[in-house]
PDB file with SEQRES, HELIX, SHEET and CRYST1 records, atoms N, CA, C and O in Angstrom:
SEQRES   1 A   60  UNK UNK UNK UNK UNK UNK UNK UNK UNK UNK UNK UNK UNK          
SEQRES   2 A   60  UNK UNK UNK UNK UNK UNK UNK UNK UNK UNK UNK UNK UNK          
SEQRES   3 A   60  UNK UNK UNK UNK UNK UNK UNK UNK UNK UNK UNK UNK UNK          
SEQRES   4 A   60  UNK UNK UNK UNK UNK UNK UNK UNK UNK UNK UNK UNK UNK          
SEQRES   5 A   60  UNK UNK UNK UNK UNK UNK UNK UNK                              
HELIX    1 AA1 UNK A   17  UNK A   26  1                                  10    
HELIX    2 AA2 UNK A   41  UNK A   49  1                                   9    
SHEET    1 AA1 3 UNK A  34  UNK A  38  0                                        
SHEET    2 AA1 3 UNK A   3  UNK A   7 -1                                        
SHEET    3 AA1 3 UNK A  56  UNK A  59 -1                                        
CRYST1    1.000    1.000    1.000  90.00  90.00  90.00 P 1           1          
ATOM      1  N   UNK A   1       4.401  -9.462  59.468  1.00  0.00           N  
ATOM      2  CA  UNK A   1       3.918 -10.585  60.250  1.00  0.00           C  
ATOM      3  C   UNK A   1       3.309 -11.622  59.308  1.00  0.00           C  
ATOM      4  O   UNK A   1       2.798 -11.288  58.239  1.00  0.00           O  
ATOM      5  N   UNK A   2       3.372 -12.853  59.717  1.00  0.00           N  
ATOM      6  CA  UNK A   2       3.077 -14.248  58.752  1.00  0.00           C  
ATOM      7  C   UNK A   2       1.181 -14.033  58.923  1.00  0.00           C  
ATOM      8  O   UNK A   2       0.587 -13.510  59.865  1.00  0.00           O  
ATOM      9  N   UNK A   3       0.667 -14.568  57.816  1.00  0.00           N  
ATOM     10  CA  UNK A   3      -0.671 -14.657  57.741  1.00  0.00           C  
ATOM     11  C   UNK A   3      -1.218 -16.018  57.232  1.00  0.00           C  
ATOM     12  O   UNK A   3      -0.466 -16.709  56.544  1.00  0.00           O  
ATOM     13  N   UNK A   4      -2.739 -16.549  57.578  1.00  0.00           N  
ATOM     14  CA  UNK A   4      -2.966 -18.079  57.834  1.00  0.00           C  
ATOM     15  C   UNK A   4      -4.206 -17.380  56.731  1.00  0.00           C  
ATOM     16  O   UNK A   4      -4.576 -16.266  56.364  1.00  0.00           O  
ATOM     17  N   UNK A   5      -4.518 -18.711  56.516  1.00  0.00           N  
ATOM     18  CA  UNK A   5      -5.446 -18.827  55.974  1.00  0.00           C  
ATOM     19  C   UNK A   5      -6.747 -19.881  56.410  1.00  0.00           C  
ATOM     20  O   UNK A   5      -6.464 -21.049  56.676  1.00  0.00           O  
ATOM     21  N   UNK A   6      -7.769 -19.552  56.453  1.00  0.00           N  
ATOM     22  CA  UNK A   6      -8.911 -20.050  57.697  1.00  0.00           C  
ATOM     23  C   UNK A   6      -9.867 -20.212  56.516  1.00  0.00           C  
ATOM     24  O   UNK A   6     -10.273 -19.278  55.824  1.00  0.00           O  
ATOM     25  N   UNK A   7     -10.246 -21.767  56.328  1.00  0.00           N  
ATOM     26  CA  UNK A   7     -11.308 -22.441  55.454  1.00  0.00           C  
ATOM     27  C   UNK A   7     -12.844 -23.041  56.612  1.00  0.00           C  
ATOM     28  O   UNK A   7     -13.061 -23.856  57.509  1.00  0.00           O  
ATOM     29  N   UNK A   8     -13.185 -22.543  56.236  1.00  0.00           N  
ATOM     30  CA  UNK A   8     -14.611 -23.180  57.190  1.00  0.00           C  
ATOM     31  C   UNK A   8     -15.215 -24.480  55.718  1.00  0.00           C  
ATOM     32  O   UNK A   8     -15.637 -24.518  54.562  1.00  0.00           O  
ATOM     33  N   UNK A   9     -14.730 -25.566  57.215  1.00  0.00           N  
ATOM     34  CA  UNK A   9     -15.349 -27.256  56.396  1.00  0.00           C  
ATOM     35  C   UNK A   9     -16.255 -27.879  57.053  1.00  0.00           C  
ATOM     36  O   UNK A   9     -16.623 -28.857  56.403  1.00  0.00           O  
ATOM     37  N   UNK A  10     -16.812 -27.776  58.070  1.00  0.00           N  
ATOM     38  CA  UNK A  10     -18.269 -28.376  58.675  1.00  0.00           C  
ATOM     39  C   UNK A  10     -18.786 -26.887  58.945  1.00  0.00           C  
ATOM     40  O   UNK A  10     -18.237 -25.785  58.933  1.00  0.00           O  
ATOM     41  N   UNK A  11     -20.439 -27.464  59.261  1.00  0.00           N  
ATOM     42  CA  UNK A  11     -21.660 -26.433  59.339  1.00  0.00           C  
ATOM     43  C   UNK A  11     -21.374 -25.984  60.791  1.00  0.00           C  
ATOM     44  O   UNK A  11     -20.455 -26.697  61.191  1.00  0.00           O  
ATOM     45  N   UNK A  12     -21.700 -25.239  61.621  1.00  0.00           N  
ATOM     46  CA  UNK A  12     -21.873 -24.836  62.707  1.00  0.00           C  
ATOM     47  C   UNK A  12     -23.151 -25.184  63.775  1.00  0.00           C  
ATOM     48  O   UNK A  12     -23.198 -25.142  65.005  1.00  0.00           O  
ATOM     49  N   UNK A  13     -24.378 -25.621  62.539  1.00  0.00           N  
ATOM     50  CA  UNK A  13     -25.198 -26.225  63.166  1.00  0.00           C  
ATOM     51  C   UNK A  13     -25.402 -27.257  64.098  1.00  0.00           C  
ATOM     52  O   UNK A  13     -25.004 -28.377  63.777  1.00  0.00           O  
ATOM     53  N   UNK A  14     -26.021 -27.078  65.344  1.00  0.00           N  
ATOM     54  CA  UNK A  14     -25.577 -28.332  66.407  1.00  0.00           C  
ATOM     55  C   UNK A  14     -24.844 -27.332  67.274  1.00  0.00           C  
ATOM     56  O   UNK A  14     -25.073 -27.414  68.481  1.00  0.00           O  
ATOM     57  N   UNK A  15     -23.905 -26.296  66.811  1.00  0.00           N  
ATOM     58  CA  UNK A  15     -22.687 -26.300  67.915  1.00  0.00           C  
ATOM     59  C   UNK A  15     -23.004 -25.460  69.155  1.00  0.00           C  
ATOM     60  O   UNK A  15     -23.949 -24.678  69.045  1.00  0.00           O  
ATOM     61  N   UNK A  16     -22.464 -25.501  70.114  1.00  0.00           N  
ATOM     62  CA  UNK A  16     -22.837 -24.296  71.438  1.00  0.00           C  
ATOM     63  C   UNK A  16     -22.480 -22.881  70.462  1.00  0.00           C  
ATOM     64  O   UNK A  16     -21.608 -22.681  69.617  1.00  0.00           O  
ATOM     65  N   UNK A  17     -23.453 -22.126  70.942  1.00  0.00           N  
ATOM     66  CA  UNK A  17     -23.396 -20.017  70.646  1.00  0.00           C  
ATOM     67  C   UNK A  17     -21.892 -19.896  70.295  1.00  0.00           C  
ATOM     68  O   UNK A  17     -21.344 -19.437  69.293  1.00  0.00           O  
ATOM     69  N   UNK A  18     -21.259 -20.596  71.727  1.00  0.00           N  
ATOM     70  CA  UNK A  18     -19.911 -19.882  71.306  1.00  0.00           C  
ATOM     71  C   UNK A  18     -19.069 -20.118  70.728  1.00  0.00           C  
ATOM     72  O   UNK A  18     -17.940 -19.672  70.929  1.00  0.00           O  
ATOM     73  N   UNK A  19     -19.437 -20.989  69.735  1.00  0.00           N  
ATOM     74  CA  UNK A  19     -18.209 -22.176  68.966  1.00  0.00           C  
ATOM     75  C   UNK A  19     -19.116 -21.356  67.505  1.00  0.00           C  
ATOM     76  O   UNK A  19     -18.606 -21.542  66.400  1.00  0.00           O  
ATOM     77  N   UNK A  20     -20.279 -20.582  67.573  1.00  0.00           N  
ATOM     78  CA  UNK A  20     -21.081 -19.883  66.288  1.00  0.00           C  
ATOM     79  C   UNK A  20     -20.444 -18.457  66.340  1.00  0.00           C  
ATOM     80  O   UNK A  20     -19.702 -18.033  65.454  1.00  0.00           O  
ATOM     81  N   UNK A  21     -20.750 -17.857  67.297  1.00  0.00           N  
ATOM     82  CA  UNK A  21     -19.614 -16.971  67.546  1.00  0.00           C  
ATOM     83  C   UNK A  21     -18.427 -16.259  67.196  1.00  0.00           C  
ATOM     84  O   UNK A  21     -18.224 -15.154  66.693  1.00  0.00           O  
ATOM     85  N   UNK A  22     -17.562 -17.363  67.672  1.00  0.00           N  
ATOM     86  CA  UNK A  22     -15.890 -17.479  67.383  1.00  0.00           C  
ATOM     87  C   UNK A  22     -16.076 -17.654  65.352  1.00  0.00           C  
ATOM     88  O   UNK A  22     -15.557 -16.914  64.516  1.00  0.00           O  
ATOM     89  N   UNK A  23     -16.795 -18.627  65.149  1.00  0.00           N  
ATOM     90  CA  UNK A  23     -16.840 -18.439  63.602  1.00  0.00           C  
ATOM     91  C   UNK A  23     -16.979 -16.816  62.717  1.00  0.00           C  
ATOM     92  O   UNK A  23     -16.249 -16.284  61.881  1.00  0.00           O  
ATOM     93  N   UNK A  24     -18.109 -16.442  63.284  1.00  0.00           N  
ATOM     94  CA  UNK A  24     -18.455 -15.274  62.472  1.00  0.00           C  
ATOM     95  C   UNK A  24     -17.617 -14.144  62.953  1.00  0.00           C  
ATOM     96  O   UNK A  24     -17.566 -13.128  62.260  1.00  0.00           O  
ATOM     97  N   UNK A  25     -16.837 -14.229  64.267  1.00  0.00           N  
ATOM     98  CA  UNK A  25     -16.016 -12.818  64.472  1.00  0.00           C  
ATOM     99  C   UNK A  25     -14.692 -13.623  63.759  1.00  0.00           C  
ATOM    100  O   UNK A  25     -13.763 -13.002  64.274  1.00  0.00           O  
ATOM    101  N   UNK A  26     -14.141 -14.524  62.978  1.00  0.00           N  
ATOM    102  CA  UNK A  26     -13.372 -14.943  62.155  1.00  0.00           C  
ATOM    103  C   UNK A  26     -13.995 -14.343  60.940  1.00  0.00           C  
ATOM    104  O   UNK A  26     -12.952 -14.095  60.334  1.00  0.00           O  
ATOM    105  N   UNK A  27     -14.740 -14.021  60.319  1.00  0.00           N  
ATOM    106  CA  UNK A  27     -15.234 -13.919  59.258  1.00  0.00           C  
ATOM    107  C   UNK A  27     -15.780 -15.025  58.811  1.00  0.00           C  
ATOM    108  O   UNK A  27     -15.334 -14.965  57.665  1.00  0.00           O  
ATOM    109  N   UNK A  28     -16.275 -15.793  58.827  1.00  0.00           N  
ATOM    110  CA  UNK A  28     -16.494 -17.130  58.203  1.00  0.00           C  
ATOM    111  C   UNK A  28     -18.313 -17.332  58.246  1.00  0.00           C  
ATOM    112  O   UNK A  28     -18.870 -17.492  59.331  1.00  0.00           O  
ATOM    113  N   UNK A  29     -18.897 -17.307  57.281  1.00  0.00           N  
ATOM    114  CA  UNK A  29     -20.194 -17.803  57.267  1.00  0.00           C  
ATOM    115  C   UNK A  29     -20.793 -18.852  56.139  1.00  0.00           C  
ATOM    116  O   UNK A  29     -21.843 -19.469  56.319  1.00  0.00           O  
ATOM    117  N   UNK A  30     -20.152 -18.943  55.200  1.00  0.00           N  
ATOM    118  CA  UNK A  30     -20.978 -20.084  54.810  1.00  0.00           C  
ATOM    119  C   UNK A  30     -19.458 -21.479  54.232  1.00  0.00           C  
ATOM    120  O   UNK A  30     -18.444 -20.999  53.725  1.00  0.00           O  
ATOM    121  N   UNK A  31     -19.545 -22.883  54.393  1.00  0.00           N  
ATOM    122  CA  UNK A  31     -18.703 -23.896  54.074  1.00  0.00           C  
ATOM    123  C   UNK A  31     -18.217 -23.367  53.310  1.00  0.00           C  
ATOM    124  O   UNK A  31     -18.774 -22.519  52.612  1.00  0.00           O  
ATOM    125  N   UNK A  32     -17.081 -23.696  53.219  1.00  0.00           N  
ATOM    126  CA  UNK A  32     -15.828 -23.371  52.280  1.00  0.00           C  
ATOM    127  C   UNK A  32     -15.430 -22.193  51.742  1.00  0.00           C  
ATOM    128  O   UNK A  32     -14.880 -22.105  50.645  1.00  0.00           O  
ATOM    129  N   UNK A  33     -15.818 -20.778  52.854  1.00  0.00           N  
ATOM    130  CA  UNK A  33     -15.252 -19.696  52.519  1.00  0.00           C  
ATOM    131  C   UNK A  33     -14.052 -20.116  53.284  1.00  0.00           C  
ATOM    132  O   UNK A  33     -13.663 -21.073  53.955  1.00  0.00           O  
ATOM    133  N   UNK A  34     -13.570 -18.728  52.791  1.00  0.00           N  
ATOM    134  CA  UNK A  34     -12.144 -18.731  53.409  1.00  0.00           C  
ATOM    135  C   UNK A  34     -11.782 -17.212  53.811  1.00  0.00           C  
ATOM    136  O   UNK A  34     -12.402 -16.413  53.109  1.00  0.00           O  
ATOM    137  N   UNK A  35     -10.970 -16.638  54.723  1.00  0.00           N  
ATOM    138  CA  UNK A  35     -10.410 -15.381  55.262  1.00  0.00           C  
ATOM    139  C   UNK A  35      -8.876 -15.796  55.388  1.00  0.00           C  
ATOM    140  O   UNK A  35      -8.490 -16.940  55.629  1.00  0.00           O  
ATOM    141  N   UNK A  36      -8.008 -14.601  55.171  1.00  0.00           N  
ATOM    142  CA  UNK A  36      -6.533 -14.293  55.516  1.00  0.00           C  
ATOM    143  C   UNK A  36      -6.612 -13.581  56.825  1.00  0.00           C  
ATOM    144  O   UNK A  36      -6.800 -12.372  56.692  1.00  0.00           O  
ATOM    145  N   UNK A  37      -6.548 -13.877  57.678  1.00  0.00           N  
ATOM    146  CA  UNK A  37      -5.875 -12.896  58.938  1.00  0.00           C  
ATOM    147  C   UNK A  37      -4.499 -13.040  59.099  1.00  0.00           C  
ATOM    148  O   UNK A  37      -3.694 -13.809  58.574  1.00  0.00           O  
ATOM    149  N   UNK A  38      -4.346 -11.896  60.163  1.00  0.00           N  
ATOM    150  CA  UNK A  38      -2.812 -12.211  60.613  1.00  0.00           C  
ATOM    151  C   UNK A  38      -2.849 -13.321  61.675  1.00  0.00           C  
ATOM    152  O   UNK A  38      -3.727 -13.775  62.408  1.00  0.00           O  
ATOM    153  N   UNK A  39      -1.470 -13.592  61.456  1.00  0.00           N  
ATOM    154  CA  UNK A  39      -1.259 -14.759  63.018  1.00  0.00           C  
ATOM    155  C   UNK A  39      -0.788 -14.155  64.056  1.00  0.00           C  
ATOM    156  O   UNK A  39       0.269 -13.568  64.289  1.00  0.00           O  
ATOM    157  N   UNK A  40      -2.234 -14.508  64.968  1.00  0.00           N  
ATOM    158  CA  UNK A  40      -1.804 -13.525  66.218  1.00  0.00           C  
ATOM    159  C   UNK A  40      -1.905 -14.594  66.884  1.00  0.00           C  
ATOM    160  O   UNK A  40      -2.266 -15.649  66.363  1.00  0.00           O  
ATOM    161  N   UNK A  41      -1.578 -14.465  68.228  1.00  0.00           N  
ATOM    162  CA  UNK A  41      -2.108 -15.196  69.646  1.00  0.00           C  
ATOM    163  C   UNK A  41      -3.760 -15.549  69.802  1.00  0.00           C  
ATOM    164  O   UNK A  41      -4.426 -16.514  70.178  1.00  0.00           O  
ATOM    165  N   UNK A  42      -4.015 -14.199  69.293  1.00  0.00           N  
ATOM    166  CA  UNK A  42      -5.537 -14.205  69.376  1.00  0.00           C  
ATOM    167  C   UNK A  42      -6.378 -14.855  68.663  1.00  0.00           C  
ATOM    168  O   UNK A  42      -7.353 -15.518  69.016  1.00  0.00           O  
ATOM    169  N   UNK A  43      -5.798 -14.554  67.240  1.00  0.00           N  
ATOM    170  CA  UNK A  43      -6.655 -15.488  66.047  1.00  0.00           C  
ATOM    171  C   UNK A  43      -6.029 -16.937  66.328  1.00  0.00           C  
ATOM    172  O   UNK A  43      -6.730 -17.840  65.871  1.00  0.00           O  
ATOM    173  N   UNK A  44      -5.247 -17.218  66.765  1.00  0.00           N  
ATOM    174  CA  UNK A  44      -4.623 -18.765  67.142  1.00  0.00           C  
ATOM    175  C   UNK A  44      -5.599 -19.250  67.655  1.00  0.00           C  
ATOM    176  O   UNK A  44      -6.429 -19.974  67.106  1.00  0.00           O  
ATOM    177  N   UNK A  45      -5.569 -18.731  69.237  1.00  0.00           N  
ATOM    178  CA  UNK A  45      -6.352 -19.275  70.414  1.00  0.00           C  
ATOM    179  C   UNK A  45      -7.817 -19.462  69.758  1.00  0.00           C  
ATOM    180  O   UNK A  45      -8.355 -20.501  70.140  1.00  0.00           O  
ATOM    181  N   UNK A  46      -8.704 -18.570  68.716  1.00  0.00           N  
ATOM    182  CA  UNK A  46     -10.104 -18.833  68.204  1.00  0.00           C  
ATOM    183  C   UNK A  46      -9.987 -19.827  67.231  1.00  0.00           C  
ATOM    184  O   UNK A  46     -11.027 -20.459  67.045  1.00  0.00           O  
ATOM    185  N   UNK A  47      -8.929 -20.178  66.493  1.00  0.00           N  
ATOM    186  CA  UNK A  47      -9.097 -20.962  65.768  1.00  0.00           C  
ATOM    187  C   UNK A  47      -8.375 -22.490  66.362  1.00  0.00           C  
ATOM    188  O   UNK A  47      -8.174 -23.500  65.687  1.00  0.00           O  
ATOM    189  N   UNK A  48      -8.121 -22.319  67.601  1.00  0.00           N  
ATOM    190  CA  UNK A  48      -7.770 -23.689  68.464  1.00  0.00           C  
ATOM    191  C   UNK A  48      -9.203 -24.291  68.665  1.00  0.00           C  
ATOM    192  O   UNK A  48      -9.542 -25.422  68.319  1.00  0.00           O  
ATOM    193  N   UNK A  49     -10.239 -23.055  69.473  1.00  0.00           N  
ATOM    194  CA  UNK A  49     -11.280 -23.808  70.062  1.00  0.00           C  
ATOM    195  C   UNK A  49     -12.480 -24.057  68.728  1.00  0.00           C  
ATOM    196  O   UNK A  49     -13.546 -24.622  68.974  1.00  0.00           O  
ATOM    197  N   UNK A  50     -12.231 -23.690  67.700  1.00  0.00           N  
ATOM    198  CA  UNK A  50     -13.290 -24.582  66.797  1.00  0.00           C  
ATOM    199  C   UNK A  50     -12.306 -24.859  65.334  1.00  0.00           C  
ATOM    200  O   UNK A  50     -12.343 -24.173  64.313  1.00  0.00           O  
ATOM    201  N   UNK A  51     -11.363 -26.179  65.614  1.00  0.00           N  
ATOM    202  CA  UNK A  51     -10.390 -26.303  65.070  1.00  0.00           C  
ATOM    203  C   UNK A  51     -11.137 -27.508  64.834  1.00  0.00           C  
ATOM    204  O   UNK A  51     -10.670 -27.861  63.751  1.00  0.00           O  
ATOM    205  N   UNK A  52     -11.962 -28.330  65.140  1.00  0.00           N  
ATOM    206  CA  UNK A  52     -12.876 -29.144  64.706  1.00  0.00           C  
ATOM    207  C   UNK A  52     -13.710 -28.695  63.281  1.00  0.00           C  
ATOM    208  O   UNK A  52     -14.092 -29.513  62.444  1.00  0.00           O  
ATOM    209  N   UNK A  53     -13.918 -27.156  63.185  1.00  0.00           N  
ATOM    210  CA  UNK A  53     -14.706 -27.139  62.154  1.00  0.00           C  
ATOM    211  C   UNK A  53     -14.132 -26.476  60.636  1.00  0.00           C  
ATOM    212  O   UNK A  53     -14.659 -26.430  59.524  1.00  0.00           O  
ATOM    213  N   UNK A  54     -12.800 -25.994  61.158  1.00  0.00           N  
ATOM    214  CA  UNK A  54     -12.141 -25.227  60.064  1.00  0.00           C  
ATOM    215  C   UNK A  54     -10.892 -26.095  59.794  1.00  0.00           C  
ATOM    216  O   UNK A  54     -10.560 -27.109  60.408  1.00  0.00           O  
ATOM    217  N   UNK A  55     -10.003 -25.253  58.321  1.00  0.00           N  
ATOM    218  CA  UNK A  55      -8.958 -26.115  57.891  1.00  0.00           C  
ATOM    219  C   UNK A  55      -7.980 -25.021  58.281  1.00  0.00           C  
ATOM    220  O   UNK A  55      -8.571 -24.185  58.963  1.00  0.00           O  
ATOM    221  N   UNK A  56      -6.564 -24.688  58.079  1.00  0.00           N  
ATOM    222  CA  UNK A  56      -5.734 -23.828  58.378  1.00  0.00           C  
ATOM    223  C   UNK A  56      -4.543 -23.989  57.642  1.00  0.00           C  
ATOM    224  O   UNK A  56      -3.745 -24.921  57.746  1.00  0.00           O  
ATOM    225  N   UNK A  57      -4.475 -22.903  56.807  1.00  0.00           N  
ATOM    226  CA  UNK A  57      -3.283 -23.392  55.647  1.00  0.00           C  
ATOM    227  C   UNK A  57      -2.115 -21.692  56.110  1.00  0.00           C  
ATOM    228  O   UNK A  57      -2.445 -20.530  56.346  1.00  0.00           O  
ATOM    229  N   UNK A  58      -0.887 -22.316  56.056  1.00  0.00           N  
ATOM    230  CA  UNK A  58       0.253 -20.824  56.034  1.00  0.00           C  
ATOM    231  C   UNK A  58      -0.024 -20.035  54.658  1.00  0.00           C  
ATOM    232  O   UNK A  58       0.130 -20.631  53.591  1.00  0.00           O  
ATOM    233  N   UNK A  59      -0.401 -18.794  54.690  1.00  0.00           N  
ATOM    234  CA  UNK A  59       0.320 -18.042  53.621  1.00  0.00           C  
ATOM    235  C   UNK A  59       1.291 -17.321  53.586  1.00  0.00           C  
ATOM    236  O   UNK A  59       1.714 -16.665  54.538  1.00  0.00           O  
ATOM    237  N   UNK A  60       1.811 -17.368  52.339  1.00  0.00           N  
ATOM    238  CA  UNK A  60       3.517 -16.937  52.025  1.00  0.00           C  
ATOM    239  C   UNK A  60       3.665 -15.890  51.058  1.00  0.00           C  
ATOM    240  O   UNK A  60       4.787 -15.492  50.745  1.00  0.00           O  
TER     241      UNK A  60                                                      
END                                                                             
C-alpha cells in the first residue's frame, strides 16, 4: 500500500480540542516534524480536517 508523508507547518494553538487531537493521534507534536503513515481512508479523512495546518507529500 502507497504511504504519505504528514509535515506539521502551523502551531495548533488557537485551534478547537479536536483539530489538537486529530494532530497528536497523527503523531505530530512539534512544527516541522514529520510521520509516514499508510494511506488509508482514515488517515485521509484526519488529514482533510486539519489540512490547514499540515503539508502532505507521496512517498515512493
Amino acid at each position: 500500500m502507497a504511504q504519505i508523508k504528514i509535515t506539521k507547518i502551523k502551531s495548533t494553538i488557537g485551534q478547537k480540542p479536536a483539530k489538537v487531537a486529530t494532530m497528536r493521534s497523527l503523531g505530530l507534536k512539534k512544527i516541522n516534524s514529520s510521520v509516514v503513515q499508510e494511506d488509508t481512508p482514515a488517515i485521509r479523512g484526519m488529514v482533510a480536517s486539519v489540512s490547514h495546518l499540515v503539508k502532505v507529500e507521496e512517498v515512493k
